[in-house]
Backbone as JSON, one array per atom type, in Angstrom:
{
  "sequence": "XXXXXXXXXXXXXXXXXXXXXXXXXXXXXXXXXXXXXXXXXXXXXXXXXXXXXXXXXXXXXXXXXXXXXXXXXXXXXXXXXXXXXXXXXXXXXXXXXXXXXXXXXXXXXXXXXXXXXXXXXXXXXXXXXXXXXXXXXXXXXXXXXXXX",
  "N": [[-70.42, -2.75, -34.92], [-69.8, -2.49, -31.15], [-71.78, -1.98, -28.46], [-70.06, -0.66, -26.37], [-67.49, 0.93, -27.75], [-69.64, 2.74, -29.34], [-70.83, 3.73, -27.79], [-68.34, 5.37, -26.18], [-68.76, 7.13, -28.55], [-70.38, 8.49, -28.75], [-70.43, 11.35, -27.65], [-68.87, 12.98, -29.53], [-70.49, 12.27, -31.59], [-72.86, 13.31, -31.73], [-71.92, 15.93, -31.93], [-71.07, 15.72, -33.78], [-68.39, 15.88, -34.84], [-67.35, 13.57, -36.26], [-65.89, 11.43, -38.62], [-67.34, 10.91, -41.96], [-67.46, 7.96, -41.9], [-67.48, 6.63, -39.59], [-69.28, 7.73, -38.42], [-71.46, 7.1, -39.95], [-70.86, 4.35, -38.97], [-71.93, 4.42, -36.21], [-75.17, 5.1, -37.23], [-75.89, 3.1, -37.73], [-75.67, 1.37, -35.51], [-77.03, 2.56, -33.62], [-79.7, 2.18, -34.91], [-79.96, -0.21, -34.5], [-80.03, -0.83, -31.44], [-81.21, 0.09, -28.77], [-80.63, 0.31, -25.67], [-78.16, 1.75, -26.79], [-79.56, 3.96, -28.07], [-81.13, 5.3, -26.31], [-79.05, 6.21, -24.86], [-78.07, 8.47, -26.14], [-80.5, 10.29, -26.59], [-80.54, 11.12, -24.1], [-77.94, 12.68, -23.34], [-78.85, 13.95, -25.63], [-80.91, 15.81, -24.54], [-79.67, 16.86, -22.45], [-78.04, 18.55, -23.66], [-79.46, 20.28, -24.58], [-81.02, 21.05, -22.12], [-78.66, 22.6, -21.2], [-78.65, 24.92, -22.82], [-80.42, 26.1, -22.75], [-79.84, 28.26, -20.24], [-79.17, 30.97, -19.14], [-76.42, 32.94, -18.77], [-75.46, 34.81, -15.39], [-75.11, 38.3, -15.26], [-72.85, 40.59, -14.49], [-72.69, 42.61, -11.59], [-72.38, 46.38, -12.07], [-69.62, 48.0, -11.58], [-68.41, 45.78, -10.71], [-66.03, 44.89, -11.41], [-63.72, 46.86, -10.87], [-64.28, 47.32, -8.26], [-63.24, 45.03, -7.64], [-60.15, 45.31, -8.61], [-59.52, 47.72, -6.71], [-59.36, 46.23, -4.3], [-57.48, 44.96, -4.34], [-53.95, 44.5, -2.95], [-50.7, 46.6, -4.02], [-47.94, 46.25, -4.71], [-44.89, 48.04, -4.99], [-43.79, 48.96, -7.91], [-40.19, 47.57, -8.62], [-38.81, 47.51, -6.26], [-36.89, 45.82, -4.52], [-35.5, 42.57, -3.11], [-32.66, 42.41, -1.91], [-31.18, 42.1, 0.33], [-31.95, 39.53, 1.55], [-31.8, 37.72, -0.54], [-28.91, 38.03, -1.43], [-27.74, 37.44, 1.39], [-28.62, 34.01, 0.98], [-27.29, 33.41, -1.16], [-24.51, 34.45, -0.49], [-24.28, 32.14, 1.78], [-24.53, 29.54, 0.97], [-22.32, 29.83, -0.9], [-20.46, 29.92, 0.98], [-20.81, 26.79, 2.05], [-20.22, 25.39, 0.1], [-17.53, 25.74, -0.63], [-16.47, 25.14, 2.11], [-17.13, 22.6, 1.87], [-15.6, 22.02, 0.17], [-13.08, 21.98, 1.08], [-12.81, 20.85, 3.08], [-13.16, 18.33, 2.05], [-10.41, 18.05, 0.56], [-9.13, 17.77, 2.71], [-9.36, 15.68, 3.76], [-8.59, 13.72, 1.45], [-5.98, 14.66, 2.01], [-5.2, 13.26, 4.23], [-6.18, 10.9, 3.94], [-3.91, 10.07, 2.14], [-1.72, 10.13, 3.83], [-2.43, 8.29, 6.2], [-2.98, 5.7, 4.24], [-1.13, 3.15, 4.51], [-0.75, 0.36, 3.48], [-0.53, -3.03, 3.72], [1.91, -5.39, 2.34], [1.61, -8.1, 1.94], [-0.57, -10.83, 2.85], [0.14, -12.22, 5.46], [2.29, -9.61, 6.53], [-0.04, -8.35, 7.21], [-1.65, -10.07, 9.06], [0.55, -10.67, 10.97], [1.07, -7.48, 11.83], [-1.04, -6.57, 12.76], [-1.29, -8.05, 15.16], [0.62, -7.47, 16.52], [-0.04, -4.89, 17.27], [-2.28, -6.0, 18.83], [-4.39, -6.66, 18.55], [-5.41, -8.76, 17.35], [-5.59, -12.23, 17.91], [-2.97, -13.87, 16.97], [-1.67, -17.02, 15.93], [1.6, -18.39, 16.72], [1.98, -20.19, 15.06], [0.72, -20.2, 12.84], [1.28, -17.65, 11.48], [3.93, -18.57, 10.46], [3.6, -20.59, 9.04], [2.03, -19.25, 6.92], [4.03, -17.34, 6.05], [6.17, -17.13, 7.2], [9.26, -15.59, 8.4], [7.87, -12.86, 8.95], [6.28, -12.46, 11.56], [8.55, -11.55, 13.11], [9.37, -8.73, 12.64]],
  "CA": [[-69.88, -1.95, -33.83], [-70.44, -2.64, -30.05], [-71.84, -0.89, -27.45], [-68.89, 0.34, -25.32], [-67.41, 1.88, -28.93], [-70.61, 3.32, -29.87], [-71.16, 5.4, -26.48], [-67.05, 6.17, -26.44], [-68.24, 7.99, -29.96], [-71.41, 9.09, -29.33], [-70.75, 12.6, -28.31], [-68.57, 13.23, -31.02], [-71.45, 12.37, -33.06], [-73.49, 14.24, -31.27], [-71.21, 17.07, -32.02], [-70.85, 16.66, -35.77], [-67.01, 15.68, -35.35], [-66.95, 11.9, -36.65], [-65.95, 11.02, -40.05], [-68.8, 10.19, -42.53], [-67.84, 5.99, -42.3], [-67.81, 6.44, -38.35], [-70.79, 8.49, -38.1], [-72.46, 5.5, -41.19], [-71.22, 3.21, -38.23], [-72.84, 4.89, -35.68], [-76.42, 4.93, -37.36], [-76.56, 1.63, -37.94], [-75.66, 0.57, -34.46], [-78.02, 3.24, -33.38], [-80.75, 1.59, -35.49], [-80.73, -2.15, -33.25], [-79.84, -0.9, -30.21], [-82.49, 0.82, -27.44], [-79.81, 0.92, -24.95], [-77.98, 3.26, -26.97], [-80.37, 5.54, -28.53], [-81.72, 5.86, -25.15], [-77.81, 7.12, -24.22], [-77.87, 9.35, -27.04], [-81.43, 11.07, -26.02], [-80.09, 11.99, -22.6], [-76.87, 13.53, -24.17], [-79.92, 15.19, -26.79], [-81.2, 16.49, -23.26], [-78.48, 17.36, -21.42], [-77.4, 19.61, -24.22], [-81.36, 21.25, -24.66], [-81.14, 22.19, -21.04], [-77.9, 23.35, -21.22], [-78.48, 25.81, -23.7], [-81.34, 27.5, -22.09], [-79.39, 28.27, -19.24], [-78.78, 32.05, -18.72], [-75.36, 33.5, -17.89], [-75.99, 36.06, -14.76], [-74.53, 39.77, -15.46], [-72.57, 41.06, -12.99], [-73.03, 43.94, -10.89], [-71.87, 47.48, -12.34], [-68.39, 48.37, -10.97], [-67.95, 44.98, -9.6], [-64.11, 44.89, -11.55], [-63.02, 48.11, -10.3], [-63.77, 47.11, -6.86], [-62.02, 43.78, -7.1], [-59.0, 45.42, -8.81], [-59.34, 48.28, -5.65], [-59.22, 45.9, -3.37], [-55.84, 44.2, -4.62], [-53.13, 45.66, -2.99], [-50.06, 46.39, -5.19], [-45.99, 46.16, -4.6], [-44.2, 49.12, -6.08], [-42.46, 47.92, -8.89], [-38.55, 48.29, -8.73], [-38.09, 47.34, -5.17], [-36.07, 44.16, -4.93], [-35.29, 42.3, -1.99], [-31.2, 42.24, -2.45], [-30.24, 41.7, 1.47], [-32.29, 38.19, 1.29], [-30.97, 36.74, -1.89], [-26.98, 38.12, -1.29], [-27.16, 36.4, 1.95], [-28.47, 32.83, 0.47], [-25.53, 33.03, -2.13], [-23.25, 34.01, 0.28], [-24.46, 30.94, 2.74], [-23.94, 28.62, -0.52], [-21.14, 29.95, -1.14], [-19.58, 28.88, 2.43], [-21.29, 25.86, 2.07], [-19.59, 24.98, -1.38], [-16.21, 26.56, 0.09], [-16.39, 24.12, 3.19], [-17.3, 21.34, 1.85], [-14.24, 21.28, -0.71], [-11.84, 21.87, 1.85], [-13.28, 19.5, 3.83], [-12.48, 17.12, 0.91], [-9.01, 18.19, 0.2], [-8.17, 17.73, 4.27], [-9.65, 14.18, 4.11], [-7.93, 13.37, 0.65], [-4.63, 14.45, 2.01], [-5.31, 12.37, 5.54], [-6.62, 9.18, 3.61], [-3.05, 9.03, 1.52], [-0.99, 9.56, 4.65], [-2.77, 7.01, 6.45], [-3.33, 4.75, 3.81], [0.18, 2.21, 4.73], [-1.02, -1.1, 3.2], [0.43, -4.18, 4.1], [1.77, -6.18, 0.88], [1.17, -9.76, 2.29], [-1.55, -11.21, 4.58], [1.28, -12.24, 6.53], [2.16, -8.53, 7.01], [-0.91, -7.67, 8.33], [-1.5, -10.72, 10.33], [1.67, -9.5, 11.93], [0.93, -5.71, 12.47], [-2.62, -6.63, 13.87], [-0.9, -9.16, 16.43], [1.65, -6.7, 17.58], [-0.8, -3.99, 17.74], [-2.99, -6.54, 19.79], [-6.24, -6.36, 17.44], [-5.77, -9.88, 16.64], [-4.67, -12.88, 18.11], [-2.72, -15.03, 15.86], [-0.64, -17.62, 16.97], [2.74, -18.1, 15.77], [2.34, -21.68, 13.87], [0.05, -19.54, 11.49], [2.31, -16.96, 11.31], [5.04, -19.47, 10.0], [2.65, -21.2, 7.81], [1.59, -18.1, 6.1], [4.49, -16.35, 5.62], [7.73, -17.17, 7.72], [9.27, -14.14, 9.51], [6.99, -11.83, 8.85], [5.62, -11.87, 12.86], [9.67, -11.5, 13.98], [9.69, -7.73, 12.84]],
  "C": [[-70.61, -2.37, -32.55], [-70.83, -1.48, -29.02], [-70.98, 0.13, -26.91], [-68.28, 1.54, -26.91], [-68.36, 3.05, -29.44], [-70.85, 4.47, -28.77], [-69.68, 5.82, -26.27], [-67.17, 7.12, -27.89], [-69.33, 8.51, -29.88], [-71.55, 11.15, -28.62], [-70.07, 13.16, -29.07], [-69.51, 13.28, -32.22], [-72.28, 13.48, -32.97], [-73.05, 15.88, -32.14], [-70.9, 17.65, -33.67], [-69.07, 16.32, -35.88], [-66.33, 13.94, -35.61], [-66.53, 12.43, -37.93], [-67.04, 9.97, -40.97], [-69.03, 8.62, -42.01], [-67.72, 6.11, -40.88], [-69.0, 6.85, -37.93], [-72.11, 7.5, -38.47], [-72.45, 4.12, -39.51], [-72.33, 3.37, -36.83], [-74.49, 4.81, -35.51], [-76.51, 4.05, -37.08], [-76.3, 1.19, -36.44], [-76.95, 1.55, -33.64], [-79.5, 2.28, -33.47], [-81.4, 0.58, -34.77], [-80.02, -1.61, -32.06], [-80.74, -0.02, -29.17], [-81.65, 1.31, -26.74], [-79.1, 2.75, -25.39], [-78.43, 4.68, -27.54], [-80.85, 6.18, -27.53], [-80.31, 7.09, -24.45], [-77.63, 8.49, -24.64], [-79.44, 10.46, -26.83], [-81.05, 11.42, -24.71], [-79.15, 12.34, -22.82], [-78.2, 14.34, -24.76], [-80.51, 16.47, -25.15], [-80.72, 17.53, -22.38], [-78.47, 19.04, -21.93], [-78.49, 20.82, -24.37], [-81.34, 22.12, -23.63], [-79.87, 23.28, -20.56], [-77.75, 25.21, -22.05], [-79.53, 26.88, -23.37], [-80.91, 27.72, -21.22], [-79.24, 29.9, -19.68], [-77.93, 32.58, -18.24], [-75.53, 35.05, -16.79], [-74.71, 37.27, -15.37], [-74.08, 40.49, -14.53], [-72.69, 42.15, -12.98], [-72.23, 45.06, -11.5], [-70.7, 47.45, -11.54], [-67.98, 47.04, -9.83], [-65.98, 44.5, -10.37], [-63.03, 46.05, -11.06], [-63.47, 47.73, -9.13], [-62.97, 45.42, -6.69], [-60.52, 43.92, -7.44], [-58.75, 47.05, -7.3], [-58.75, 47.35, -4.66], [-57.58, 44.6, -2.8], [-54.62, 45.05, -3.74], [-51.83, 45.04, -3.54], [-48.51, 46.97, -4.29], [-45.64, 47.45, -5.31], [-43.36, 48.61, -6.69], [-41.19, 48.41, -8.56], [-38.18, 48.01, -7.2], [-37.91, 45.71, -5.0], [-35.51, 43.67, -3.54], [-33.9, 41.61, -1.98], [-30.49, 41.6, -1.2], [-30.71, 40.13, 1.55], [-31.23, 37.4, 0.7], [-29.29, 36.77, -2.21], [-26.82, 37.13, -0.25], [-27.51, 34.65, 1.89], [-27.26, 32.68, -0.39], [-24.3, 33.09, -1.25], [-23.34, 32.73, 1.43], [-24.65, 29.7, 1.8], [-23.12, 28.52, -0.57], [-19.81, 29.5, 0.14], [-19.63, 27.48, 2.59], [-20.31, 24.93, 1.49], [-18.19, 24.62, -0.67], [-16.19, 25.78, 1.29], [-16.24, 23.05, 2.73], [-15.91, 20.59, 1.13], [-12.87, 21.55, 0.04], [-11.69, 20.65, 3.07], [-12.44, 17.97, 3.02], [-10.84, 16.97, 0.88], [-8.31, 17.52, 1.37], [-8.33, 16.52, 4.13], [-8.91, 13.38, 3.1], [-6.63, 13.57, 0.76], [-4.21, 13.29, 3.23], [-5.26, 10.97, 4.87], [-4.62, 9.07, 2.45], [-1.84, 9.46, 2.84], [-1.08, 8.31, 5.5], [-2.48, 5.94, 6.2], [-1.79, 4.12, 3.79], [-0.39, 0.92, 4.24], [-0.12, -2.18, 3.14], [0.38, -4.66, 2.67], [1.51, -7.56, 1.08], [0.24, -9.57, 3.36], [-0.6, -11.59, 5.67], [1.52, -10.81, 7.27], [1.37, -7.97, 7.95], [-1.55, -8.39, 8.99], [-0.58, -10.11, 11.47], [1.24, -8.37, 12.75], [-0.24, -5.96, 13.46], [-1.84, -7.06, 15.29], [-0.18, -7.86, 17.3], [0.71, -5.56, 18.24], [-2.17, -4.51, 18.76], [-4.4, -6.54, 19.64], [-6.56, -7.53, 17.2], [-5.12, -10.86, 16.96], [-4.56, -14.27, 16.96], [-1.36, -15.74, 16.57], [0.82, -17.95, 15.71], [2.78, -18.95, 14.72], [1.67, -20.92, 13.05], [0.64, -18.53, 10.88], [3.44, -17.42, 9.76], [4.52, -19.98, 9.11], [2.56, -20.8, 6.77], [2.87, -17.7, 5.0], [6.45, -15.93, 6.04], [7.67, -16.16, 7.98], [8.53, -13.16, 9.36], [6.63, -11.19, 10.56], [7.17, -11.04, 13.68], [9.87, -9.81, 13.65], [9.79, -6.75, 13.69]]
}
């Protein structure tokens, strides 16, 4: 076993929660190594001074004045004018938005006129003056198409 393994396990060992053949590996790396027995005596340390440590006792009536000094909601009162008007400002929201849709989904299939040839809408552009195309391309394309 190497170092880095051996101190990733040594406070488990410490602790008593290895399994016998990890704990077996443990010793023995214990045994030739200085570094880590030295790791494992300052863990032994740590835990020594930890344990004489003293938890302080708190002051008489110091939970009755920190539950005094709470102050408390009366149960049962509910804040109804809030939370009606978020649902109802959702609910317009919602209610807009899908009419919104509907108006634009009936707009986009009147609109939508698609030319069936590029000729076509060479054409339409020209007349409508979006696009200059000259007539030999016209003729090229598509024959009368520009004469409509």
């Amino acid at each position: 076993m190497n170092c880095k393994k051996a101190r990733a396990r040594l406070s488990a060992y410490q602790d008593g929660e290895l399994a016998p053949r990890q704990a077996q590996g443990i010793v023995r790396h214990l045994e030739r190594c200085a570094a880590c027995q030295s790791e494992l005596a300052a863990m032994n340390r740590l835990l020594a001074g930890l344990r004489r440590l003293t938890f302080p006792v708190p002051p008489p009536g110091l939970a009755s004045r920190i539950m005094s000094g709470l102050r408390t909601r009366p149960q049962g009162t509910h804040r109804l004018l809030p939370s009606l008007a978020y649902a109802l400002a959702l609910l317009a929201i919602f209610i807009g938005g899908f009419l919104l849709e509907m108006s634009v989904d009936g707009q986009r299939d009147v609109a939508a006129q698609s030319a069936s040839t590029f000729s076509a809408v060479l054409a339409e552009s020209r007349n409508l003056g979006l696009l200059a195309v000259h007539d030999s391309t016209l003729e090229m394309i598509g024959g009368d198409a520009h004469e409509k």
